[in-house]
Structures are given as structure tokens and as C-alpha cells.
C-alpha positions in Angstrom: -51.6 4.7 -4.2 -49.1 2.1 -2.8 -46.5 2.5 -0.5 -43.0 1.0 -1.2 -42.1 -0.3 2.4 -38.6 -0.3 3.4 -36.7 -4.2 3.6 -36.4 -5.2 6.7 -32.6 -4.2 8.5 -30.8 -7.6 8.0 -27.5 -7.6 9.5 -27.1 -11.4 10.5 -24.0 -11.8 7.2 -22.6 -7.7 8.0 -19.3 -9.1 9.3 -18.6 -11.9 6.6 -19.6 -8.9 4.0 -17.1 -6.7 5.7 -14.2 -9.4 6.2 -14.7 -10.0 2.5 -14.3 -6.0 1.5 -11.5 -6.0 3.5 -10.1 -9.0 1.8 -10.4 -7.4 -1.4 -9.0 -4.1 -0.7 -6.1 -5.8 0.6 -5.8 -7.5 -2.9 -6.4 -4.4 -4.7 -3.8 -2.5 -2.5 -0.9 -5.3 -3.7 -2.3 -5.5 -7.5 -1.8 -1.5 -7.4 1.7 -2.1 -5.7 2.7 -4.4 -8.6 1.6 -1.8 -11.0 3.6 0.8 -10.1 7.1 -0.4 -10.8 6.0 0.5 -13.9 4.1 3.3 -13.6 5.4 7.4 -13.9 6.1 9.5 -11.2 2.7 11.3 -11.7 0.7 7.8 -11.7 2.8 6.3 -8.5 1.5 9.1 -6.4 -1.6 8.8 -7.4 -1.3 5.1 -6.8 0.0 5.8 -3.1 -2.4 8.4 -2.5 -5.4 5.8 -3.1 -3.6 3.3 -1.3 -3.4 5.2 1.7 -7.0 5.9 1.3 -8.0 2.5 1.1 -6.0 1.7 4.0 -7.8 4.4 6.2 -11.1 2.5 4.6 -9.9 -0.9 5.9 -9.1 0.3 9.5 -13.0 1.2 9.2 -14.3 -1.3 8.3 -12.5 -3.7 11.0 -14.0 -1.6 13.5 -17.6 -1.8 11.7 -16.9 -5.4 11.7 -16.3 -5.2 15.7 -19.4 -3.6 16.2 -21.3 -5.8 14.0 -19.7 -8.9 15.8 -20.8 -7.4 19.3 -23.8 -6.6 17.5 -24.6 -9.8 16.9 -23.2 -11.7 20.1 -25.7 -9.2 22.3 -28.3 -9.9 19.5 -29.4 -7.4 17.1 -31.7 -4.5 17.8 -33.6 -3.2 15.9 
């Protein structure tokens, strides 16, 4: 029977994966702000509601990218 072996951890492109998450949440944050002049009461809270979420998942992933950037300047361990 084989074995499925597990990739190897490769981090060395985390923080330009990150910065471009964050870049795109950001983006989705001001489509969804656009969108709700002309949403209803009901859908702008649910707009605000996920844009608050996203924001708490954008100040987490700045500091995953700080770790990841130390990571990498103290080189990676593995």
C-alpha cells in the first residue's frame, strides 16, 4: 500500500499571498459599500455586519503577514 506524503511546508511567497488577500478584501469591502446605497435596511446590515467581519479578517492577516515577514528575515524553520 502507498503512502500519500505530506508537500513540503513552503512559506517563501506567505506574505505576498497575504498582502494580496488583504488587497482584495479591501476591494470587496468598497464594492459592498457601493452596493448598499441601494440596498434595504435588512441587506445594509447584513452588508455592515460582513464588513466588519472582514475588517477583523484583514487586521489578521497583517499580523500573519508580520510573522511571516520575521519568519522569513530569521529564515524559516521548519
Amino acid at each position: 500500500m502507498a503512502y500519500n506524503r505530506p508537500n513540503p511546508d513552503d512559506r517563501s511567497d506567505n506574505v505576498e499571498k497575504l498582502q494580496d488577500m488583504v488587497q482584495n478584501t479591501i476591494a470587496n469591502i468598497e464594492e459592498a459599500h457601493e452596493t448598499m446605497q441601494f440596498s434595504s435596511p435588512e441587506e445594509r446590515e447584513k452588508i455592515e455586519a460582513k464588513n466588519k467581519r472582514r475588517e477583523e479578517a484583514i487586521t489578521a492577516m497583517r499580523a500573519e503577514i508580520k510573522d511571516e515577514a520575521a519568519a522569513r528575515e530569521h529564515g524559516y524553520q521548519q
